[in-house]
PDB file of the backbone (N, CA, C, O) and the ligand in Angstrom, with CONECT records:
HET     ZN  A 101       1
ATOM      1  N   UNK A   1       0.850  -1.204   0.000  1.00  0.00           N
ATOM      2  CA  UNK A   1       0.000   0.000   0.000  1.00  0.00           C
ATOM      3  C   UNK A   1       0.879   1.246   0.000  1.00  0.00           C
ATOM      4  O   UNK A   1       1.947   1.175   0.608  1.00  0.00           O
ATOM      5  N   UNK A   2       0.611   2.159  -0.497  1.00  0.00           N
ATOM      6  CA  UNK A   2       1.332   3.192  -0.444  1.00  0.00           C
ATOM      7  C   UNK A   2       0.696   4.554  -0.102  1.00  0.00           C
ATOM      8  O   UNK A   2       1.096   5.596  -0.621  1.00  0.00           O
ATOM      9  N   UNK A   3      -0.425   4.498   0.897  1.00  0.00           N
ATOM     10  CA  UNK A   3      -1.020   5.797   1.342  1.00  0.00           C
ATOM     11  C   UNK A   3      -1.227   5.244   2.881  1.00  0.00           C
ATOM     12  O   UNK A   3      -2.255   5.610   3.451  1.00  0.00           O
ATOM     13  N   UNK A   4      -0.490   4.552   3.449  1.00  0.00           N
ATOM     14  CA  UNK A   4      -0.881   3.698   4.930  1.00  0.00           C
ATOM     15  C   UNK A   4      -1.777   4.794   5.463  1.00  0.00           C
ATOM     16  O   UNK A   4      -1.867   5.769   4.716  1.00  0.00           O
ATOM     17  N   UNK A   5      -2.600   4.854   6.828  1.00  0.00           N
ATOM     18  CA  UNK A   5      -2.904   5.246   7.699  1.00  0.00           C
ATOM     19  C   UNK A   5      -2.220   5.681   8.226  1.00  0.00           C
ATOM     20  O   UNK A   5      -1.176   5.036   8.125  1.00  0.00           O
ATOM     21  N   UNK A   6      -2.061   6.962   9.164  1.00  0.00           N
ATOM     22  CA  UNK A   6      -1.314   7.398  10.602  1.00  0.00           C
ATOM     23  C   UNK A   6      -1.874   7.837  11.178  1.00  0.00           C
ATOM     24  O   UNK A   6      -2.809   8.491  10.717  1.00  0.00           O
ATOM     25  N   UNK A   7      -1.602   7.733  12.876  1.00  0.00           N
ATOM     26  CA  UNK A   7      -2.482   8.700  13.691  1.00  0.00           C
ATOM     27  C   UNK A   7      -1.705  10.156  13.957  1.00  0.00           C
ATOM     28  O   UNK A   7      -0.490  10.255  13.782  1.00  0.00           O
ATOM     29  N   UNK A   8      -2.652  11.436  14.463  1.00  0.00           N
ATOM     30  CA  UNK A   8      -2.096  12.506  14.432  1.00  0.00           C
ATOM     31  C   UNK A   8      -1.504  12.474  15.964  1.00  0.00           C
ATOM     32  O   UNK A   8      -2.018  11.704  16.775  1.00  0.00           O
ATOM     33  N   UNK A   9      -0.810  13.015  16.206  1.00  0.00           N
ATOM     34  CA  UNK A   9      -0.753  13.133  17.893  1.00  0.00           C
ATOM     35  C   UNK A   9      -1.237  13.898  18.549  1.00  0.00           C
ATOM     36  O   UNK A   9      -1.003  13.904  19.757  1.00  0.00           O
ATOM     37  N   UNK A  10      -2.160  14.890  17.908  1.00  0.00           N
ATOM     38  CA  UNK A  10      -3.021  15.551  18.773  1.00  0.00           C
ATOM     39  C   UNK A  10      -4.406  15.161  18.922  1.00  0.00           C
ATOM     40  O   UNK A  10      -4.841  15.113  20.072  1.00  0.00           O
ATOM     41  N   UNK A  11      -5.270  14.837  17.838  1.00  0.00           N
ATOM     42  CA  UNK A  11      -6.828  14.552  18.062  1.00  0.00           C
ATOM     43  C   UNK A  11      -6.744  12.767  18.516  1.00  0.00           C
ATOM     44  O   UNK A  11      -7.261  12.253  19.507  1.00  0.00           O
ATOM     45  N   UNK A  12      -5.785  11.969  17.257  1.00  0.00           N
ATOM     46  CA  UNK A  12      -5.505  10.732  17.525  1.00  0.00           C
ATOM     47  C   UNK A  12      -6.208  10.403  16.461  1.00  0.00           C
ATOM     48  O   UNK A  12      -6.178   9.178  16.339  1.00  0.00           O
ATOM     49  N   UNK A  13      -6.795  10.884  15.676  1.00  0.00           N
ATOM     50  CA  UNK A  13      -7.532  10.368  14.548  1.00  0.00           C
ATOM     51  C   UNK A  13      -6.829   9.901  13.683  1.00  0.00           C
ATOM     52  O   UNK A  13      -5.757  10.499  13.588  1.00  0.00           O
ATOM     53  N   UNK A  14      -7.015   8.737  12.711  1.00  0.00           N
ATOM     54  CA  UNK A  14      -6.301   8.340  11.638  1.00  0.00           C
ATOM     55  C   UNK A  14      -6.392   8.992  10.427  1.00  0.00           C
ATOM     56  O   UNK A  14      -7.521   9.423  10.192  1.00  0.00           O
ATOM     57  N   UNK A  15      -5.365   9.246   9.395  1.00  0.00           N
ATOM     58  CA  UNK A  15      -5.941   9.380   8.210  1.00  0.00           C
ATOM     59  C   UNK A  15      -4.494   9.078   7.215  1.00  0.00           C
ATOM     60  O   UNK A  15      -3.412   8.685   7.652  1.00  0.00           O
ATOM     61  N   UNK A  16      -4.856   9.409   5.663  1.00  0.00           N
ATOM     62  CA  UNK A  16      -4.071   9.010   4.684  1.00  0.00           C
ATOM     63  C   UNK A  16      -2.652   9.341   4.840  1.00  0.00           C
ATOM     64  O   UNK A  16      -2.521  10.474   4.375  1.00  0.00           O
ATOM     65  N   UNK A  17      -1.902   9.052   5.125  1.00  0.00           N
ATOM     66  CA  UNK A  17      -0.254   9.924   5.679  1.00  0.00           C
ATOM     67  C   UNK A  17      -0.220  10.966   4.836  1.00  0.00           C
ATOM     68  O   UNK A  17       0.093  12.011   5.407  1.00  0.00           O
ATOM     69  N   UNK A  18      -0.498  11.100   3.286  1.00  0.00           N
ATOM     70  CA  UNK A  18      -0.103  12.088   2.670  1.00  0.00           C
ATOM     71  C   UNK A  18      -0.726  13.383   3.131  1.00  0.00           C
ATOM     72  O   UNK A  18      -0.251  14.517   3.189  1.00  0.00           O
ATOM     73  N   UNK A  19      -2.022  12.865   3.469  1.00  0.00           N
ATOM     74  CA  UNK A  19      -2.696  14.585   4.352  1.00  0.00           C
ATOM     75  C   UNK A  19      -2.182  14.556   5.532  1.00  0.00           C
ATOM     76  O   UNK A  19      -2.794  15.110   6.445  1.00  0.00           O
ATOM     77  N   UNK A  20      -1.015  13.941   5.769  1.00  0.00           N
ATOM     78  CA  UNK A  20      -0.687  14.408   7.234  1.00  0.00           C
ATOM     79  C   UNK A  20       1.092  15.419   6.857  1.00  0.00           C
ATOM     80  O   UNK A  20       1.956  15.272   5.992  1.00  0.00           O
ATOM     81  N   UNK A  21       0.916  16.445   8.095  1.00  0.00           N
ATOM     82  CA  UNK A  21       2.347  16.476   8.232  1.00  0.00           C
ATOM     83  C   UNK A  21       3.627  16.050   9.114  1.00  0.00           C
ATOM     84  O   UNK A  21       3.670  16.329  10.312  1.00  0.00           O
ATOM     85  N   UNK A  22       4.728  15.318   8.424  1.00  0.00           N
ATOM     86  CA  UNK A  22       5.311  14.589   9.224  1.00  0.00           C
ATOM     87  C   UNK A  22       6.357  15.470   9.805  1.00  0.00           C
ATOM     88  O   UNK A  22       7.166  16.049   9.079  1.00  0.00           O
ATOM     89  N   UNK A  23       6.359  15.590  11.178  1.00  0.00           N
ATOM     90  CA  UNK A  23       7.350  16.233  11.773  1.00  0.00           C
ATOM     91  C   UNK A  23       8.541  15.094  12.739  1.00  0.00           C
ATOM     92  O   UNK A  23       8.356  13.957  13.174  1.00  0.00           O
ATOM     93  N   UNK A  24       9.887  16.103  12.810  1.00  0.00           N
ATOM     94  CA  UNK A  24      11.008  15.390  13.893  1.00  0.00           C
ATOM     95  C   UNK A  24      11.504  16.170  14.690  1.00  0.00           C
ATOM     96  O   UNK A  24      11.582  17.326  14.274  1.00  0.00           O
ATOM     97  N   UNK A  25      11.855  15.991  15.634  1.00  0.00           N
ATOM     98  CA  UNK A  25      12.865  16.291  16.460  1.00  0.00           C
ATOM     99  C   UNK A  25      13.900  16.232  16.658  1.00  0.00           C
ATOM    100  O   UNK A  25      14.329  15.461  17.516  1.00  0.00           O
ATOM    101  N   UNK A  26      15.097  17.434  15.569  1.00  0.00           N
ATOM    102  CA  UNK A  26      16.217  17.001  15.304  1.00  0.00           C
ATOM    103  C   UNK A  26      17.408  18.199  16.008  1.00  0.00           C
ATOM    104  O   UNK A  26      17.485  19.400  15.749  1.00  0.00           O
ATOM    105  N   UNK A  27      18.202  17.431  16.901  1.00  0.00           N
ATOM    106  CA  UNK A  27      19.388  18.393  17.158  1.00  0.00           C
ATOM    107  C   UNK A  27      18.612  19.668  18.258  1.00  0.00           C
ATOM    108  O   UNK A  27      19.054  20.807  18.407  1.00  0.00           O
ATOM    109  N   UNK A  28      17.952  19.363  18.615  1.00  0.00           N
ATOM    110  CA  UNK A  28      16.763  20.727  19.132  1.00  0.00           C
ATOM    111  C   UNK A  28      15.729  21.622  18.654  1.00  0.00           C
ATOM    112  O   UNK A  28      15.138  22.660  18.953  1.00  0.00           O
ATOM    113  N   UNK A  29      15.773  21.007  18.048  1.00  0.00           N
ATOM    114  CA  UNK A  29      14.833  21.843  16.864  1.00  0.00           C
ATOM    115  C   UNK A  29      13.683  20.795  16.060  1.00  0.00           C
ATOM    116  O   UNK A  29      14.017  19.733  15.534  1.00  0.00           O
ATOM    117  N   UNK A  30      12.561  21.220  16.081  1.00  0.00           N
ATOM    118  CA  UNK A  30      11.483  21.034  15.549  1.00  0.00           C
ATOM    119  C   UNK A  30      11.393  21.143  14.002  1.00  0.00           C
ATOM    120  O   UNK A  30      11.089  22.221  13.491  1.00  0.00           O
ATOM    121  N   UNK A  31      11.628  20.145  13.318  1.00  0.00           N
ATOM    122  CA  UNK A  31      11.660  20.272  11.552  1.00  0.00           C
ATOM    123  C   UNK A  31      11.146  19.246  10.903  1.00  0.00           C
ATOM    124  O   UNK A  31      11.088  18.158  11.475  1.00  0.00           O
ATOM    125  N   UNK A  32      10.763  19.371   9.828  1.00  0.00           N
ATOM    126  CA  UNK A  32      10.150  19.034   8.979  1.00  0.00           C
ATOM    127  C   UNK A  32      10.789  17.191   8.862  1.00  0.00           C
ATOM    128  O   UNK A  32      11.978  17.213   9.178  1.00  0.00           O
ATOM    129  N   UNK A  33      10.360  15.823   8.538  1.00  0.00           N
ATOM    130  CA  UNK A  33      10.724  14.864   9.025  1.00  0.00           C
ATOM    131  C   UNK A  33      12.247  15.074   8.157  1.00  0.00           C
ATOM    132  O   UNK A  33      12.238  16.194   7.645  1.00  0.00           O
ATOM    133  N   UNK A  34      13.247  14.490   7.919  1.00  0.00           N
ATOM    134  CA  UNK A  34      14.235  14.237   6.971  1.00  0.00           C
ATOM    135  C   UNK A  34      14.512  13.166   6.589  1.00  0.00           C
ATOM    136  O   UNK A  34      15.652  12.904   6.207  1.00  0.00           O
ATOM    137  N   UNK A  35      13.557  12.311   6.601  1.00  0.00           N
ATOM    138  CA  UNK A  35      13.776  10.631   6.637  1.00  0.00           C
ATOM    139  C   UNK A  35      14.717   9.807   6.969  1.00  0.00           C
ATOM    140  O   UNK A  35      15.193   8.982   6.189  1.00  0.00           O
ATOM    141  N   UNK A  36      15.228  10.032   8.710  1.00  0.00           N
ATOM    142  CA  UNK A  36      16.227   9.708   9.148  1.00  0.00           C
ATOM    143  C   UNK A  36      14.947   9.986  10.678  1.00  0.00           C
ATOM    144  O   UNK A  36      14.083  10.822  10.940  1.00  0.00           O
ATOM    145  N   UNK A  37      15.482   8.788  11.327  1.00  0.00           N
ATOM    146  CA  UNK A  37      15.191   9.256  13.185  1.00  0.00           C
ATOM    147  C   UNK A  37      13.499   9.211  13.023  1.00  0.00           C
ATOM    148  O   UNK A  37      12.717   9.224  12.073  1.00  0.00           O
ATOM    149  N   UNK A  38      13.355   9.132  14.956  1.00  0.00           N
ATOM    150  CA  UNK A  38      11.770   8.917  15.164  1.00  0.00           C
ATOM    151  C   UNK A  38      11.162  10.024  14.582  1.00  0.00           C
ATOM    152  O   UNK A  38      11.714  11.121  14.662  1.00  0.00           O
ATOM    153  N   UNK A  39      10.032   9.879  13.970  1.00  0.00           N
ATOM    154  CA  UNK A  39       8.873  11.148  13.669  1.00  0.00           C
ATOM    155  C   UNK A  39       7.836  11.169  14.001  1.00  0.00           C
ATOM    156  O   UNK A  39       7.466  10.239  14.717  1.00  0.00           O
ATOM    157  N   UNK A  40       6.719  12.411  13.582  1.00  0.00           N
ATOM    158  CA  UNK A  40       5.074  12.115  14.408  1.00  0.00           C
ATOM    159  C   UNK A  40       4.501  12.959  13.506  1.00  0.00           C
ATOM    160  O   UNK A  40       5.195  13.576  12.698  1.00  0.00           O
ATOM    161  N   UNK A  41       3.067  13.081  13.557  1.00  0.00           N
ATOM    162  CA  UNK A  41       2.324  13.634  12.503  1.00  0.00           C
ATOM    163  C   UNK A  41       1.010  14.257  12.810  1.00  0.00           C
ATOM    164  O   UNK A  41      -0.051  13.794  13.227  1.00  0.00           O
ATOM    165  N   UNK A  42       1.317  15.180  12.551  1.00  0.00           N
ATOM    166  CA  UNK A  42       0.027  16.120  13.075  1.00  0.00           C
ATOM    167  C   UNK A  42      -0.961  15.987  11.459  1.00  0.00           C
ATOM    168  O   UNK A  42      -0.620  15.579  10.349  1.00  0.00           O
ATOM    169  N   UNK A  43      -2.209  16.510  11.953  1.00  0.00           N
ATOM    170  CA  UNK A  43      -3.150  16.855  10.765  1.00  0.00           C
ATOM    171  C   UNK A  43      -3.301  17.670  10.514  1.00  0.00           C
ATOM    172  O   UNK A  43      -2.721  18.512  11.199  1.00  0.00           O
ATOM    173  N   UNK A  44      -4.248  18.244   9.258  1.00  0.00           N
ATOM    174  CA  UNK A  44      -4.250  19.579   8.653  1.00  0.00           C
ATOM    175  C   UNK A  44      -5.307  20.459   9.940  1.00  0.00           C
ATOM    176  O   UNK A  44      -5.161  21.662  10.157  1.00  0.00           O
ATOM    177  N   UNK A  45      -6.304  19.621  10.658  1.00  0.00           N
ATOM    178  CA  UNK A  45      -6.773  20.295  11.579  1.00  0.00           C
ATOM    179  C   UNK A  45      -6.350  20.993  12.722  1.00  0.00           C
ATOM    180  O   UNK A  45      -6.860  21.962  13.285  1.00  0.00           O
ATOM    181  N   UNK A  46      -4.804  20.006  13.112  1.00  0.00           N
ATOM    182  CA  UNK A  46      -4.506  20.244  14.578  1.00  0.00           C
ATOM    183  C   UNK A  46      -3.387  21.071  14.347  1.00  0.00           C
ATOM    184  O   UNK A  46      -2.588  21.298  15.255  1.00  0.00           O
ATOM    185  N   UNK A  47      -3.277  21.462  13.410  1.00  0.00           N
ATOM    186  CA  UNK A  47      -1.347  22.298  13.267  1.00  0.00           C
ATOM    187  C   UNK A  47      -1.530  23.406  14.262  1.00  0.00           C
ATOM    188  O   UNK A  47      -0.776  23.591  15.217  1.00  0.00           O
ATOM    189  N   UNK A  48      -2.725  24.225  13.932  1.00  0.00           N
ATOM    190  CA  UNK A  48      -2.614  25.291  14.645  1.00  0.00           C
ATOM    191  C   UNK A  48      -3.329  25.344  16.121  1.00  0.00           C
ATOM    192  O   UNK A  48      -3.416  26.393  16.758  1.00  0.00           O
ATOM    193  N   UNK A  49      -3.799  24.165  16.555  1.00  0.00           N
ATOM    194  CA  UNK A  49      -4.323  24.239  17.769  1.00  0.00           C
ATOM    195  C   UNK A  49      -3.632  24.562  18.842  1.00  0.00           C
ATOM    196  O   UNK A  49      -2.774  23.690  18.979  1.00  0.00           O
ATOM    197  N   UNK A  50      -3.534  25.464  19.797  1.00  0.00           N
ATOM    198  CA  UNK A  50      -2.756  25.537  20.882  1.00  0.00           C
ATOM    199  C   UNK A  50      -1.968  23.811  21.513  1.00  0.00           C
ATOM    200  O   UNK A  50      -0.777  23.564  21.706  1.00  0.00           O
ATOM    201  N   UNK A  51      -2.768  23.209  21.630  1.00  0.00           N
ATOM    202  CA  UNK A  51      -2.384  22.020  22.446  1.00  0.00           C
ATOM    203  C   UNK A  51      -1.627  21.484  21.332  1.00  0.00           C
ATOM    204  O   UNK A  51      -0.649  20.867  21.755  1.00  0.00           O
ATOM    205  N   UNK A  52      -1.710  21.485  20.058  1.00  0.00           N
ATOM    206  CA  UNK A  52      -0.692  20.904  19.373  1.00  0.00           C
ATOM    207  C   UNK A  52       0.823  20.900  20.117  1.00  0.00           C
ATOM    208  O   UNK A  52       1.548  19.915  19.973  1.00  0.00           O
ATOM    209  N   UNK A  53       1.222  21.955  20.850  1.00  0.00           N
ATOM    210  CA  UNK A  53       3.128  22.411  21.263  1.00  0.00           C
ATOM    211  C   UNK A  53       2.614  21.593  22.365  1.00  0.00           C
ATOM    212  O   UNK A  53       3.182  20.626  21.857  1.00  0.00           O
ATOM    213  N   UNK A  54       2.087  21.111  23.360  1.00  0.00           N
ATOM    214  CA  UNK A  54       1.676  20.356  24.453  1.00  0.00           C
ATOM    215  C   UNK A  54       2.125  18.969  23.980  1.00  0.00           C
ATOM    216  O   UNK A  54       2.991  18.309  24.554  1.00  0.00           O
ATOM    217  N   UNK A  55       1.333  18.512  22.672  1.00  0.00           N
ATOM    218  CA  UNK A  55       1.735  17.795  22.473  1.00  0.00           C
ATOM    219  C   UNK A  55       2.799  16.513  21.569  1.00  0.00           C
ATOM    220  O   UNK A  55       2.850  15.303  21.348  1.00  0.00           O
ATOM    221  N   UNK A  56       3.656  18.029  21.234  1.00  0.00           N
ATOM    222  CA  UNK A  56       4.814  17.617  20.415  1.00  0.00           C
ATOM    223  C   UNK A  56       5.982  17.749  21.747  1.00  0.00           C
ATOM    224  O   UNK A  56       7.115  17.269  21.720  1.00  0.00           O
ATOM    225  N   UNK A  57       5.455  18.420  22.732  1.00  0.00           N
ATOM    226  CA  UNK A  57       6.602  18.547  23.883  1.00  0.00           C
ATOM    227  C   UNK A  57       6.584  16.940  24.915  1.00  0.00           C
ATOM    228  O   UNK A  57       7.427  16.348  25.588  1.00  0.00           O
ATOM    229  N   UNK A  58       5.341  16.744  24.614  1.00  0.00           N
ATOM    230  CA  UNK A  58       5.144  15.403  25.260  1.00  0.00           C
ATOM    231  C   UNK A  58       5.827  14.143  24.521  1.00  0.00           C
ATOM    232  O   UNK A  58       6.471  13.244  25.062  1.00  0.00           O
ATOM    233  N   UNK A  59       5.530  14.298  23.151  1.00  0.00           N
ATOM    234  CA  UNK A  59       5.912  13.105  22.088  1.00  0.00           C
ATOM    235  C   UNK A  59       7.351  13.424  22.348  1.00  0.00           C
ATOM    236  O   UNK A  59       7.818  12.631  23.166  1.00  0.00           O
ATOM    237  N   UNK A  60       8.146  14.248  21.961  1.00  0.00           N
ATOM    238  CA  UNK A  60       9.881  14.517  21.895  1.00  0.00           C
ATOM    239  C   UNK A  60      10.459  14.722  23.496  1.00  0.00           C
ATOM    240  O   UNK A  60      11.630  15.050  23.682  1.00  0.00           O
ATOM    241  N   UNK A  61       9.423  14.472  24.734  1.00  0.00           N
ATOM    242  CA  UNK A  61      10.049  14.395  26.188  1.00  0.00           C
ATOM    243  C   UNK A  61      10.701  15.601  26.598  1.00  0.00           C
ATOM    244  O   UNK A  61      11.698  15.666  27.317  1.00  0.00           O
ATOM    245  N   UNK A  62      10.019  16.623  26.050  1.00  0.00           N
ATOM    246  CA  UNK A  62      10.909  18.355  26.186  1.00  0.00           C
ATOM    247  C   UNK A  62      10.088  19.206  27.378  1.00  0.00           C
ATOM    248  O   UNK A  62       8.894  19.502  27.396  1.00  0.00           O
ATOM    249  N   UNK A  63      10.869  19.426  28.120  1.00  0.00           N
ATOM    250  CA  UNK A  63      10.056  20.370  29.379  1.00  0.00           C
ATOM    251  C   UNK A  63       8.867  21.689  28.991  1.00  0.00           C
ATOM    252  O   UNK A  63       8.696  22.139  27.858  1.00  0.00           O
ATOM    253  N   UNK A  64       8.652  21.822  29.357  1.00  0.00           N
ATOM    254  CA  UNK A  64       7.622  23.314  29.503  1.00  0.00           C
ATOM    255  C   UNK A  64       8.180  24.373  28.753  1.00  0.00           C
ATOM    256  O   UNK A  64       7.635  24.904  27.785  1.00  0.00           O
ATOM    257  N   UNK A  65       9.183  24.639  29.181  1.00  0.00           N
ATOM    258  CA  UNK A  65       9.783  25.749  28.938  1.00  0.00           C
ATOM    259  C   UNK A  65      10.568  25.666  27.040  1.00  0.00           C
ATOM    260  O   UNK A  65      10.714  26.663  26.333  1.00  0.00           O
ATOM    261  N   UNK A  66      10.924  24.284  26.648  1.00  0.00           N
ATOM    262  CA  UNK A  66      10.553  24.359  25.298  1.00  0.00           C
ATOM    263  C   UNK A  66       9.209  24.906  24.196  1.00  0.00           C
ATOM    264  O   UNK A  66       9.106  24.817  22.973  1.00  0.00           O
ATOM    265  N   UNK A  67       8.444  25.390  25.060  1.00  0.00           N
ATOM    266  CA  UNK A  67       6.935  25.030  24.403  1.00  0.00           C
ATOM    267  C   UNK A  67       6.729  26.151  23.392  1.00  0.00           C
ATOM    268  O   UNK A  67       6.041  26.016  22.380  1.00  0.00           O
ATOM    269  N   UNK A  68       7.585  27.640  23.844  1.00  0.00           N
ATOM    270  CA  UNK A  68       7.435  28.393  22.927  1.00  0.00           C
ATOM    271  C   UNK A  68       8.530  28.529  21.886  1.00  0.00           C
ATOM    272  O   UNK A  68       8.317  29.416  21.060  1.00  0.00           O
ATOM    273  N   UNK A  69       9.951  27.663  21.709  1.00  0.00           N
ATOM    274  CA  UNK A  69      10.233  27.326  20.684  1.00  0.00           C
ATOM    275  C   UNK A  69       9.231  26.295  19.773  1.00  0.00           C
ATOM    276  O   UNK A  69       9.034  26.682  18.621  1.00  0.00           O
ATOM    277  N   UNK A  70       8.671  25.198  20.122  1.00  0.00           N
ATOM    278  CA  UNK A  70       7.670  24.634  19.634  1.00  0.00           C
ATOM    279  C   UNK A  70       6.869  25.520  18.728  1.00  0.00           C
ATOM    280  O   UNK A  70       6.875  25.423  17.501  1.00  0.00           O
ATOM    281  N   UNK A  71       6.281  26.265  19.321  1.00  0.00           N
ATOM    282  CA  UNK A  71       4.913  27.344  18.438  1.00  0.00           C
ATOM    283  C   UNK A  71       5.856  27.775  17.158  1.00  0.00           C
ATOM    284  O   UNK A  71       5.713  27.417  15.989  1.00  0.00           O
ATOM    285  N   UNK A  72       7.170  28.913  17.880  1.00  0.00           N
ATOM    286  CA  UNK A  72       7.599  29.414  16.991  1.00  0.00           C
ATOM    287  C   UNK A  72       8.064  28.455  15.366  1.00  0.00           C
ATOM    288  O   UNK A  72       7.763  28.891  14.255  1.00  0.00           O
ATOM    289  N   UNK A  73       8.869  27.053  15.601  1.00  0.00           N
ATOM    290  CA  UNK A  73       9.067  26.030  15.048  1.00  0.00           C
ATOM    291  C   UNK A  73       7.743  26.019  14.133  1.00  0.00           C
ATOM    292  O   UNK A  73       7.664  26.558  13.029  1.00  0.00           O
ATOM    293  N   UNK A  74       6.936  25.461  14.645  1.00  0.00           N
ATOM    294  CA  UNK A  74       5.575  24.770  14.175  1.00  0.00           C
ATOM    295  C   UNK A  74       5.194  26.435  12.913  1.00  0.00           C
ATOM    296  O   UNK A  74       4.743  26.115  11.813  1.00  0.00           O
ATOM    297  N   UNK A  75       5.330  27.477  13.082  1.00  0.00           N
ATOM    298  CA  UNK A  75       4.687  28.526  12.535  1.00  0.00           C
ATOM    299  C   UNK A  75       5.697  28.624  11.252  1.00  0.00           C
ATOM    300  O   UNK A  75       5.343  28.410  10.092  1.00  0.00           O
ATOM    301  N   UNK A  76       6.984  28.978  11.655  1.00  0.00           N
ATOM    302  CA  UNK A  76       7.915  28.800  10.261  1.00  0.00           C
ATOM    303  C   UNK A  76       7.696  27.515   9.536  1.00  0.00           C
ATOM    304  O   UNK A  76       7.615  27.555   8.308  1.00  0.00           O
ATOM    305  N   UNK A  77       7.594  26.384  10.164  1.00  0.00           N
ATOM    306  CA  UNK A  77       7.314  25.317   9.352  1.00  0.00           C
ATOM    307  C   UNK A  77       6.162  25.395   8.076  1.00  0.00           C
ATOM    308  O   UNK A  77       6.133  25.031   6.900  1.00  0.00           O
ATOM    309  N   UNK A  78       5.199  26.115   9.058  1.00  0.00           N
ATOM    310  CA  UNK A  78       3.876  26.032   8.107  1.00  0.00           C
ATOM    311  C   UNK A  78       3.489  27.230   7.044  1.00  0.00           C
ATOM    312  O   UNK A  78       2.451  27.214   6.382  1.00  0.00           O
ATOM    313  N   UNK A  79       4.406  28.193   6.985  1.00  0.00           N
ATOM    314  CA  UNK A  79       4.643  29.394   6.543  1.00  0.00           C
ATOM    315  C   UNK A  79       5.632  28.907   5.163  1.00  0.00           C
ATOM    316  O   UNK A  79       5.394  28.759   3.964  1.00  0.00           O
ATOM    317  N   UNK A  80       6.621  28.780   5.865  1.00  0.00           N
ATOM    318  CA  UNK A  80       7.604  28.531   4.760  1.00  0.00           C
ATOM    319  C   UNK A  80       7.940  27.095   3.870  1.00  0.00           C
ATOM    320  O   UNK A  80       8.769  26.833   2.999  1.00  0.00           O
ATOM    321  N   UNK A  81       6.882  26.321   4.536  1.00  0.00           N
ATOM    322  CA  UNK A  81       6.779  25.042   4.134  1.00  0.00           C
ATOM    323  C   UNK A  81       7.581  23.905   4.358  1.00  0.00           C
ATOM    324  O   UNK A  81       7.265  22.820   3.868  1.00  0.00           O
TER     325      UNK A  81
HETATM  326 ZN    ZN A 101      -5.315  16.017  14.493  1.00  0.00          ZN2+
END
């Protein structure tokens, strides 16, 4: 198959991977996957939800105080693609 299922890590809902976006946690920084190392995948619904940085800080084990590199991360990502 080549469109598997994934769940998002914020709602938990499944859907086609290609409508998902795959993110990593690389070097400290929040980027886009590079097909190398663990990744996770948010949906087109949850990118901008507040709790989304809640729960990319939870998935990558990053304290609190990461949370507003998170946002900032997550916003260039989705801006600049
Ligand atoms: Zn979602």
């Amino acid at each position: 198959m080549s469109n598997p299922m994934r769940m998002c890590i914020v709602c938990r809902d499944r859907f086609p991977q290609a409508q998902l976006i795959r993110l990593q946690y690389k070097d400290s920084v929040l980027v886009r996957f590079c097909g190398v190392g663990r990744s996770f995948y948010l949906c087109p619904n949850c990118k901008e939800k507040p709790k989304a940085s809640d729960c990319i800080a939870r998935i990558c084990k990053l304290d609190k105080k990461h949370k507003e590199m998170i946002k900032f991360a997550l916003k260039e990502i989705f801006l600049y693609g």
